[in-house]
Structures are given as C-alpha cells and as structure tokens.
N, C-alpha and C positions, 0 to 999 in steps of 0.2 A: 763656293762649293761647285758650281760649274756645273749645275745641272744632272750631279754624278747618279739618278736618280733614275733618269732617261734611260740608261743603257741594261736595267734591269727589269724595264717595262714587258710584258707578256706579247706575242707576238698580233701584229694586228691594233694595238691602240694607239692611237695618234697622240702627237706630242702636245697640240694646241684645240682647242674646241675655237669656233666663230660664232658670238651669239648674235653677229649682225647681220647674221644670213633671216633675222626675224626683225619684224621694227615695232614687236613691242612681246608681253609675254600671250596679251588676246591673241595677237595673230598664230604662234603655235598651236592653242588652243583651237580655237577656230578652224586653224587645217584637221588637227585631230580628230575632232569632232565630223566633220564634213566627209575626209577620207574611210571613218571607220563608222558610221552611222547606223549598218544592222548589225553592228558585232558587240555582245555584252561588254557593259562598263563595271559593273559591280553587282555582287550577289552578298544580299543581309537580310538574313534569318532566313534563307533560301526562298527571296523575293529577288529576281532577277532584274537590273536597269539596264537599258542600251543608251548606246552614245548616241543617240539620237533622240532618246528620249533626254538625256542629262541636258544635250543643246536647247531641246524645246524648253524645257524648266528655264533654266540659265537665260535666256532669251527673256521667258516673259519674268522674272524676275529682275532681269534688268530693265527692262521698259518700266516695271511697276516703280525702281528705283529713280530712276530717269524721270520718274513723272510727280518726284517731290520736288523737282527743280533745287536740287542740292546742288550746293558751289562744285568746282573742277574737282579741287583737291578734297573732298568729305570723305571722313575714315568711316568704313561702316565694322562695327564690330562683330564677331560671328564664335559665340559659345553655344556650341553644339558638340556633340561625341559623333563616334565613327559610324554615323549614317546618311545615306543618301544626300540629305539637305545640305551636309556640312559642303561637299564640291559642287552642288549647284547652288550656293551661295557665294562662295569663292571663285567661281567662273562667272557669276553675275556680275559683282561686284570687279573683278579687273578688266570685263571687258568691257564694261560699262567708263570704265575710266576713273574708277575710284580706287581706294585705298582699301585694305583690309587687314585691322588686327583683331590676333588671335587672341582670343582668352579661355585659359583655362574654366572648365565646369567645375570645378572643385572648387572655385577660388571663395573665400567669405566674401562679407560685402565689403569689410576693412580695404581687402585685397583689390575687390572689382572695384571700387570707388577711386582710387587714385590708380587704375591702369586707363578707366575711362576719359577721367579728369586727364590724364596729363595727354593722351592721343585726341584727346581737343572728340572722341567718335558722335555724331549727332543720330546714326544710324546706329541698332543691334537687332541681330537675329539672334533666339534665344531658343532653347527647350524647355519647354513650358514644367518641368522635372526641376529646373533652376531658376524661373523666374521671381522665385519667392525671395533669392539672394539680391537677385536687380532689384525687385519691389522697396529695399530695405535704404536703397541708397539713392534713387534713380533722380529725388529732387535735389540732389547736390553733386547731379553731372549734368555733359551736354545733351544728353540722349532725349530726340523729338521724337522721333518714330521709333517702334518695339513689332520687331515681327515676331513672332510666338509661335512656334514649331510645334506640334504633337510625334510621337514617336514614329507611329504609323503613318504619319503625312503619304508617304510617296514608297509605300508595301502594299499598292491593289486597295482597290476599293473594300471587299468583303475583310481581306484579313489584315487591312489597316485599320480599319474601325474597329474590329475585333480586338486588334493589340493595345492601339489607345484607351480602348475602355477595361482592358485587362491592370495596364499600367496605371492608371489613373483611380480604377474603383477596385479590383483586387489582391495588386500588388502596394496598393496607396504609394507609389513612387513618385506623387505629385503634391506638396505638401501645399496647404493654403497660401494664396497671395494676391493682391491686390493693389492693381498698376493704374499711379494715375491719372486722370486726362487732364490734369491743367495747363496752364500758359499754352497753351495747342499743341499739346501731346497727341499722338497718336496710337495705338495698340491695333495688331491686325492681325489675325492668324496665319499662317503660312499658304495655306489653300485658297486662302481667299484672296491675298496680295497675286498668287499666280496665275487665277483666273480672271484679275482684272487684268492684269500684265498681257495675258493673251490679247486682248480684246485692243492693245496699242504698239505701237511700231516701234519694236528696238531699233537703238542706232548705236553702234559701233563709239568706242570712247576713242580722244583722242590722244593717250596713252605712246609716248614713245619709249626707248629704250631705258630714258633718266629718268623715267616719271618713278616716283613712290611703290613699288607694289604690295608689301609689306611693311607694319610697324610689328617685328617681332620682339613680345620682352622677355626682358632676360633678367636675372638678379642685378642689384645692383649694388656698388661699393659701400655709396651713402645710406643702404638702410632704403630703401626703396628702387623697383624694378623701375628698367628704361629700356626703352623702345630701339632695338637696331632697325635701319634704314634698309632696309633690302629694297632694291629699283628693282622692275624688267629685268633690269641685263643680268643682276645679279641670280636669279632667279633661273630665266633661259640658259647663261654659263652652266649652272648646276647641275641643271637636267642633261644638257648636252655632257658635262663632264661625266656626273654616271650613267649616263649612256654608254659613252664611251668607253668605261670601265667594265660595266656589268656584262655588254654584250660576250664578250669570248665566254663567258661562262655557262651561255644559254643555247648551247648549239643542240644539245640534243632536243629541246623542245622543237627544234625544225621551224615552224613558224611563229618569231615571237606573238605574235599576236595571240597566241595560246597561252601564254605565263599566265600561271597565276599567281599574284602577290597575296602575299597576307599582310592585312593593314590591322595588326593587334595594338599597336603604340597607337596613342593619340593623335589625330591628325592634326591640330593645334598645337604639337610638336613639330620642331625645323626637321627631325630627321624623317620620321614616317611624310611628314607633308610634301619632300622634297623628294619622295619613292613614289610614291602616290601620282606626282606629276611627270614622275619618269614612266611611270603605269600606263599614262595618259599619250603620252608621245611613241608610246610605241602603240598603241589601240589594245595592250594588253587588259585583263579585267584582274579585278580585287574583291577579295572576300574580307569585308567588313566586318569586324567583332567588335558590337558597342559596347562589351564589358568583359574585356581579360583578365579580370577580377576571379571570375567564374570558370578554372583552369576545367573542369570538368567537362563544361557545355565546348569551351575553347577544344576539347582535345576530342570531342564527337564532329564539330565542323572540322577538323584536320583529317578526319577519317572519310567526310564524304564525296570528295573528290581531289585528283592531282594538284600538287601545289609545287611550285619552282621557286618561287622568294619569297622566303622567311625572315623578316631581319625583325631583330629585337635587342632588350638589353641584357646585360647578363641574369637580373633577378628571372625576367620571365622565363629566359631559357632551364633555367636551374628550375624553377617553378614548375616549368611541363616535364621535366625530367621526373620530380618527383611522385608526378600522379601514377597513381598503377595502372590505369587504360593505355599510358602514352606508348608506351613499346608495342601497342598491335596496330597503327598508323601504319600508312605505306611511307616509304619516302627513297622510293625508289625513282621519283621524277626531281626532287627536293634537287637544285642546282647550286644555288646559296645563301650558305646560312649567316646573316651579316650581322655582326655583333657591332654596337655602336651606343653612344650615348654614354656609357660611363665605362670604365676597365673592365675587360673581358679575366675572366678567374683562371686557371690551367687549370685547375680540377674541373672545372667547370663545362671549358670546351675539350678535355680528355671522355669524359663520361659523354656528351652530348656524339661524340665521331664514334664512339663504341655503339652507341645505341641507333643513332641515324644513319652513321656513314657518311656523315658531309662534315666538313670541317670546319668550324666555326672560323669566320672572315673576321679580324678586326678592324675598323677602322677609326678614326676621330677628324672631327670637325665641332663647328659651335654654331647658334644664333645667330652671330656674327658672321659667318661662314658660309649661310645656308647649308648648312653641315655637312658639305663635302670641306675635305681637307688631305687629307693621308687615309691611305686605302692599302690590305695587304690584295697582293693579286689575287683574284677572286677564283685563280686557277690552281691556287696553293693545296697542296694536300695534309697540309698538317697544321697546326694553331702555332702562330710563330712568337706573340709573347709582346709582337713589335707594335708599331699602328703605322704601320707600311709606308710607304713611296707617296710624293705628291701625284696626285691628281694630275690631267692631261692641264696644262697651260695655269699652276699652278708654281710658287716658288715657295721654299722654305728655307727660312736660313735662321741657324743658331746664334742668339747674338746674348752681349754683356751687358751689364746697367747703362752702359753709355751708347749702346745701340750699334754698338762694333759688331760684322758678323766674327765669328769664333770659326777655325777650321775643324775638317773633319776626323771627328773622337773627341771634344770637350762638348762641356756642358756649359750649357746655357739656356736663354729662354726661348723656346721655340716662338717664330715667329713667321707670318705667313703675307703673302702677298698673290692678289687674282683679280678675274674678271669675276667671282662669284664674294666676293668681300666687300662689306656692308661700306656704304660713302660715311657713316657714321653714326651718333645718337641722336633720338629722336629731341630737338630742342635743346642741349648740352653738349655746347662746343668744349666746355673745359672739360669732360668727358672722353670727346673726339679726340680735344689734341694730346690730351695724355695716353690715349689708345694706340695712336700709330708714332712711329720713328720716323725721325728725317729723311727716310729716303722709301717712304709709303708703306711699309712694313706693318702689318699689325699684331701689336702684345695679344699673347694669350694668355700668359699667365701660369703655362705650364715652362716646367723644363724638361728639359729630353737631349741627348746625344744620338747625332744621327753618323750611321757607320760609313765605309768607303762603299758600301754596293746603294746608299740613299735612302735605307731603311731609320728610321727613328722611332728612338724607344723613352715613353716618358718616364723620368724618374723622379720628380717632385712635382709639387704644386709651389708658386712664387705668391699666388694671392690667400687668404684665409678660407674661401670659398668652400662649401661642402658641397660633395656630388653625390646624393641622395638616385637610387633607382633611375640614374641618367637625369635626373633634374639639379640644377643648378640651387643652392642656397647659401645666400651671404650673412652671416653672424652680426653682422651690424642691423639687417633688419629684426634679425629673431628678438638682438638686446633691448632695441629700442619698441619693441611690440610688450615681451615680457617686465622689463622696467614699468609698466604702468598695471603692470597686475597688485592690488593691495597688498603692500608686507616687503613687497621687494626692495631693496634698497639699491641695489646695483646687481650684474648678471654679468654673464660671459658663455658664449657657445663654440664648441667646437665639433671636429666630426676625430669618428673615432671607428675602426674596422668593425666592420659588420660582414656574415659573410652573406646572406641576404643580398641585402643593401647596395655594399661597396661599402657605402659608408653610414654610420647612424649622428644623429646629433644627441649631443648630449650638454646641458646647460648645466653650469655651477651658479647657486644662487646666495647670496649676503640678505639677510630679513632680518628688521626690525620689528617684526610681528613674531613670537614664539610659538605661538597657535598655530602660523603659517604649514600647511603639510605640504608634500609632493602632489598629492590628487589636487588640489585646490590650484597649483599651480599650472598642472596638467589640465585642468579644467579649464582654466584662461585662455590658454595656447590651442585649444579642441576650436573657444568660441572667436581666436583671430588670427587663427594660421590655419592654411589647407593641410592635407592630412601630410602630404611629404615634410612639410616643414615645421610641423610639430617634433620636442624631443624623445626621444624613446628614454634617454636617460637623465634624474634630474637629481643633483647633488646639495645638499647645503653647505656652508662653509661660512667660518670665520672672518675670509680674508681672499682675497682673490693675488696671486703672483705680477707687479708691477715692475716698469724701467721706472728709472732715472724722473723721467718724467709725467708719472703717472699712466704710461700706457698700460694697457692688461695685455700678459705675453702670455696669448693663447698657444703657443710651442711650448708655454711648459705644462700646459693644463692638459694638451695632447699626450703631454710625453709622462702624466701622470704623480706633475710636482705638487 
C-alpha cells in the first residue's frame, strides 16, 4: 500500500517517532519529573499532587521495593483505581527495574488467582476496598509481600484520614478480610512502606529499552486471559507516537503544560494508561475520577475547571450526554474528544458535537498495541465513521488467511506492524506464533478495508471475541466458567448489539436440572465473572446449532438460529 496514509497526515506530524532518543521508559520519566517538579501532576477529589511530589513518593517506594531484595525481573502487581498511588506505584516499580502488571479491581478471585499465577507477581499493591478478593486466593499464588493502600493515602494529612474513615466506617466500602502472614508473607500499609522508603537510597533500575515493562492481560482464546509483553520501547514508541499526533490539536492551550486530561477510564486500561503517560511527558496534569460510575459527581468535577482532553468510550460519552447538568459544563477549552476502546456510534458522536462542539475523534489500537494504532486526525471537524490513518512510524496492511497483503479497496484482516507492538505473550509461544505473519505483522482479528487516501474502516470481527464497554471478552472463557454452574450441561456465548454497550453478552444454556432458572444462573456468573463479563441475557434451549464436527456455530446463535 505504500504508505498511501502519509500524504493525508495533518500538517506538522512526523512520519516516524525515535524511542531511542530514551534508554529506557525510567529515563522519560525521570526527565519529566525533574524538568516539571513545581507544576501540578494530578488533582483527585480536589487534593492537588505535584510532580515533585509524585517523584518523592516513587523514589521512596522504590527503595522500600529495592530493599526486599527481589530478583531483576519480579512483576509487582498494582490493583488500584484512578488515584494518586496508582502512578506512583507504577513509576516506582519501572524505574526501579521491575515489571508491572495490571489488574483489574473488579476482578473475582477466580479471575485474580490465575492472572497472578501465570505473571509468576511476588509483589502487589492493593486497595484495601479490594483486598478481601486477594485475601480469598492469596495462599494459592506467588504473592510474598501485599502493600495495602487506604483511599486517602496521599489527599493531605486532615482530609485523608477524614476520607479513609469516611470510606471505611460510613460508606462501609471496605468489606472484611484477612491476609495472611505464613511461609514469610508480608502485609504493609502504603504509608508505612513510604516512610521507611525515605529513610534508604533509591538506585535507579537497570532497565533498557528490551527490558519487560508491562505484563498487559488481555482475553484470551483458550478460555483464560494472557499477558502481552509490552518493553520500554514499546511503551516510549506510544507516548512519543501520541505526542505526535495529539500536539496540533492543542495549540490553543498555548502552553501545553496547562492541558488538562481527564483520566475517567481506568488506568489499569492500555488506553487511559498510555494518555496518562502522554499527560506525564508533556508535564501536563490530570483530573483523576476514582468512580465514573457516579455520572453526576463526574459531571460537577467537569464543571470546575477547563479541561482540553477528554478521551473515553462510547458508553461513557453517551452516559454524560444523558445526565441533565451535562449541557451547563463549559467546553469551550475542550480540544479533543478521543473516542476509543470499542466503536464509536454516529448517533452518538452527532448529539455529543451538537452539545460540546468538539467532534468526537475515533481511533483504535489493542493491548497488544499499547493502544495506539489508527488515529482519525485529531484536527478533523466532524465524526468520520472510520478509525483513521496509521500512526507516525506505524504500518498497516490488509491481508488474507495466508498473510498475502490485499490492495487498496478489499477486505481483509487488518493487520498492524510498530515500534509500539508487543514482542509477544507472556509464556505462550504457540500464542506468539500464531499472532503474527511471516513477515512480522501482527493479526488482530478485526477486518476493515482501508481507502486510497489510508483511512480504514472495520467492517467485521475475524475472532468470536465480544467488546463489551471497550473491554475485551472471549466466549470460551465465559463457557468454560458457566459449564460448571449445577444444571448446566453445555453453554455457548455470544455478543449481540447493545446500544449502551456496543455489545451485550448473552449465553444459550442446555440443563439437565428442570428447576435450573435464569437468576440461579445469573447468580453463578455475579459470584465468577467481573461485572463486564457477566451476561445480561440468558436463554434456555433444547439444543445448541453445531458443524460437521461438533463445533457450536455461534454465527448462527448471533444471527438468531
């Protein structure tokens, strides 16, 4: 395709990013932190951090880390929501020279037990809101040491202790648990790991470009999530990639360093996590909302100061559309509004440009991707339908089952190749190798037809996967979770439109139990699936639609056979 992509680039973005201009992802950070030191990093529940404070944290946190004498490569695990501790745990732990995977707070313990188990993590930082899920598994992982977060950690002394014990004793948002100290387990609270931290001498990891930086999981084929490999490079690529992208957008703030992001998506998401760090390298700050659940509370912090990046998924955006305070917001600074993580709706971004005046951006990337990938220009004025142009130093080419690229106007499966694309999965080479084509390409699994101006538009999905609220969910785990609920005899899931959603899942179930109901079903899936990948819809049936060879053809259970 010849790069036909380049020449409809917006004016001013470079065609390649360098992420060797860094020799590791510490080292960015580290400059950021140093260059921007009195200028706020993030404001949550309007308790303001500076980046100099986030350094001091991160610093003694890492020393505290550093002084369990953990091997090079120890993954430390970090379930936390969007507050403070979550990026100075995350900057501790990479410049420390460790690894860091994400885990969802939502997750059950089913869930956290084999994300732990297979990322080998000997370290977790947790909020103490969710260690009751850890308490439930923790003797059948590798986890020695448990640092234990309170909410209020690091919101001021008066109105952290205040919030903590608000959370704890009259919002009871801390439910009983008890973590425990055998074979030389450790438990520490967050405050107290940071003030012994102080008291000893960080030393810089020795972390280069190929080292691990993330284990990000992702759904996975077989009925259990696995770990993509994101390094340094992948990582620094990213940032420098929407950098490069996002800047022309931002000219009327005048000094980036004034932007403010809103960090509503989870930062244990590839996409906010990988905005976040773009937040970071420019010394811009972030307003933190540790529950966009709460559209109301969300739509009072939008009203109290200018805001320039908003990215989100389609639900949330539809979501603050519908509350009735949202139209008295200003968003006259609002630069762009980046829609990503799952299909952006035309009704959707039509009603949000009527109301805001910014045009909803869409763009897509994966996990695997550090979720840059295609981007519409962020200078666009109207919602194009598409999911835009590669990336600066980014390739895509449409290709066939036998990895032939296809020219320009057919369809095939998009397929993507970077400096920001994961080396592979974590521990599953037959994984890897079925992931990428002979000539380094990596499957996504969508397909799309990309035009002669190098915009591409997906028009199927290739794998069974459901995209639940910009979350990934694969039917083979759902089967193999619900199959052991009593009555069940066999199952099958699919996703099916939702407008919400994107998509909903909805399960056909075969019982040998007649008593069996829908709630009791529903009930199982409540106590071993997180709330996205529970069904909203739950069918009985005679008989499930098979091939030849006993497969179940969930195309026809979609399409309503």
């Amino acid at each position: 395709m010849d790069n036909v992509w380049l020449n409809s680039y917006p004016d001013g973005v470079p065609h390649e990013v360098r992420p060797e201009q860094y020799p590791s992802l510490g080292a960015l950070l580290d400059e950021s932190f140093r260059k921007h030191a009195d200028r706020p990093f993030c404001v949550c529940m309007e308790h303001w951090t500076r980046y100099g404070e986030l350094h001091h944290h991160a610093d003694a946190l890492g020393a505290w880390l550093q002084a369990l004498s953990l091997p090079a490569d120890a993954r430390v695990a970090i379930m936390l929501p969007n507050i403070p501790q979550f990026t100075v745990t995350m900057a501790a732990v990479l410049r420390s020279g460790y690894t860091c995977v994400n885990v969802n707070p939502l997750y059950t313990a089913r869930e956290l037990k084999h994300q732990l188990t297979d990322s080998g993590a000997t370290v977790m930082v947790v909020l103490e809101n969710f260690a009751h899920t850890l308490a439930e598994v923790i003797d059948d992982t590798p986890i020695q040491h448990v640092v234990l977060a309170s909410m209020g950690d690091l919101l001021g002394f008066w109105y952290g202790r205040w919030l903590t014990f608000a959370v704890r004793h009259l919002a009871k948002l801390v439910p009983a648990f008890k973590l425990p100290l055998s074979n030389g387990r450790t438990v520490t609270p967050f405050k107290q790991a940071l003030a012994q931290g102080s008291s000893l001498r960080f030393k810089p990891g020795n972390s280069t470009l190929d080292s691990i930086a993330f284990l990000q999981y992702t759904g996975g084929t077989t009925g259990l999530s696995k770990g993509a490999v994101l390094t340094h490079r992948n990582i620094v690529a990213a940032i420098l990639q929407a950098e490069a992208w996002f800047t022309p957008a931002l000219g009327k703030v005048g000094d980036i360093r004034e932007a403010n992001n809103i960090a509503a998506l989870p930062l244990y998401h590839i996409f906010a996590l990988t905005l976040s760090l773009l937040s970071i390298r420019w010394g811009a700050h972030m307003t933190l909302i540790p529950n966009p659940r709460d559209i109301g509370q969300f739509v009072e912090v939008l009203k109290k100061r200018p805001f320039h990046l908003l990215p989100a998924v389609n639900t949330l955006f539809n979501a603050l559309l519908q509350h009735p305070q949202f139209k008295t917001v200003d968003f006259s600074h609002l630069c762009v509004s980046q829609a990503g993580g799952m299909a952006a709706s035309k009704g959707t971004a039509q009603h949000w440009l009527e109301v805001t005046g910014s045009p909803m951006i869409e763009g897509w990337g994966m996990s695997e991707t550090c979720a840059i990938g295609t981007n519409n220009p962020v200078t666009s004025k109207a919602f194009t339908g598409s999911i835009g142009l590669p990336l600066p130093g980014i390739q895509i080419a449409i290709k066939d089952e036998a990895g032939t690229s296809l020219p320009i106007g057919a369809s095939g499966e998009i397929c993507i190749k970077g400096p920001n694309v994961m080396t592979g999965y974590y521990q599953q080479p037959s994984e890897t190798a079925n992931a990428f084509t002979p000539d380094g390409f990596m499957r996504t699994g969508d397909i799309g037809i990309m035009d002669a101006r190098g915009f591409t538009t997906i028009v199927d999905r290739k794998k069974d996967m459901i995209l639940v609220s910009g979350f990934n969910v694969f039917p083979n785990e759902l089967e193999n979770v619900i199959s052991l609920c009593p009555g069940v005899v066999e199952c099958a899931a699919v996703g099916v439109p939702d407008e919400k959603q994107g998509e909903a899942i909805k399960v056909f179930v075969i019982k040998d139990d007649p008593t069996l109901t829908e709630e009791e079903v529903a009930r199982f899936c409540t106590e071993n699936l997180t709330g996205y990948k529970r069904p909203k819809y739950i069918e009985f049936r005679d008989e499930l639609p098979k091939s030849n060879v006993g497969k179940i053809l969930r195309r026809e259970l979609r399409s309503g056979k």
